[in-house]
Every structure is written in C-alpha cells, then in structure tokens.
Phi, psi and omega in degrees: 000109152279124177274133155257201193299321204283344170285337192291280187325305219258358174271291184316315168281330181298324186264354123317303196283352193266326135341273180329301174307319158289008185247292163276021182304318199272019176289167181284134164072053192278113180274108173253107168272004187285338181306331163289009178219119177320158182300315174250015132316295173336295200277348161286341188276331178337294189303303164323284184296015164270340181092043175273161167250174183320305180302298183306289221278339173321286190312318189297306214251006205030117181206177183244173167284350194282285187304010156278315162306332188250328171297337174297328175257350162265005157290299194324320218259291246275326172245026151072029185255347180311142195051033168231121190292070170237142176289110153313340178261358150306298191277337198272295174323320174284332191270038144242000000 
C-alpha cells in the first residue's frame, strides 16, 4: 500500500490526538469518556473530532464506508447521543 503525504499527516494527527488522550487521563477529574469505547472506537472517534469524514476515514483506515457507519452510531449510542440533532464531532470535542 502507498501512502502518500496527506496519509502520513493524517496518520500523524490520529497519533498525536491518541497521545493526547493517554495523557490526558491522568489529569485530576478528567472526564474520559474514551472508557466507554472499545480501542478502534477510539481511533475513530479520534478521527471524527479531527474533522475526518466517513469516506476519508474509510479510505484511512481500508475500511468499508458501511462499517465506519456503524462504529459511528455505536459512538453515539455508547454517549447517550442517539436520537439527538447533536454534531458528532461536536459532541466528541466538548467531552474532552
């Protein structure tokens, strides 16, 4: 598989912001809400709040678009957000 730059990049920021999150667990009163998601929940919702879309994170991850879709509504539903007009990538930015 050839990766190009923007795959690189975008490789770089899932693993900063996945840093960032292991990191900041240890702060005092840290609301983590990544405990409630399995590990490629993680790197998806990661990816969402970067402001990838489903198709982008597909192609990112050789996923299908269907099965991006469906880690996506069990984020929702893992974060009480189902059946609510909440932006997922919205909602995943303000809970960190």
């Amino acid at each position: 598989m050839k990766c190009n730059e923007e795959s690189q990049q975008t490789f770089l920021k899932s693993i900063q912001s996945n840093l960032d999150e292991i990191t900041s667990s240890f702060a005092p009163n840290h609301k983590n809400y990544l405990s409630n998601l399995t590990p490629a929940q993680v790197q998806i919702a990661n990816l969402i709040k970067q402001g990838q879309t489903t198709k982008e994170i597909a192609t990112l991850l050789n996923l299908s678009p269907a099965t991006i879709a469906c880690h996506r509504q069990e984020i929702r539903k893992r974060l009480f957000l189902t059946n609510k007009k909440t932006n997922l990538q919205m909602a995943l930015a303000t809970t960190s």
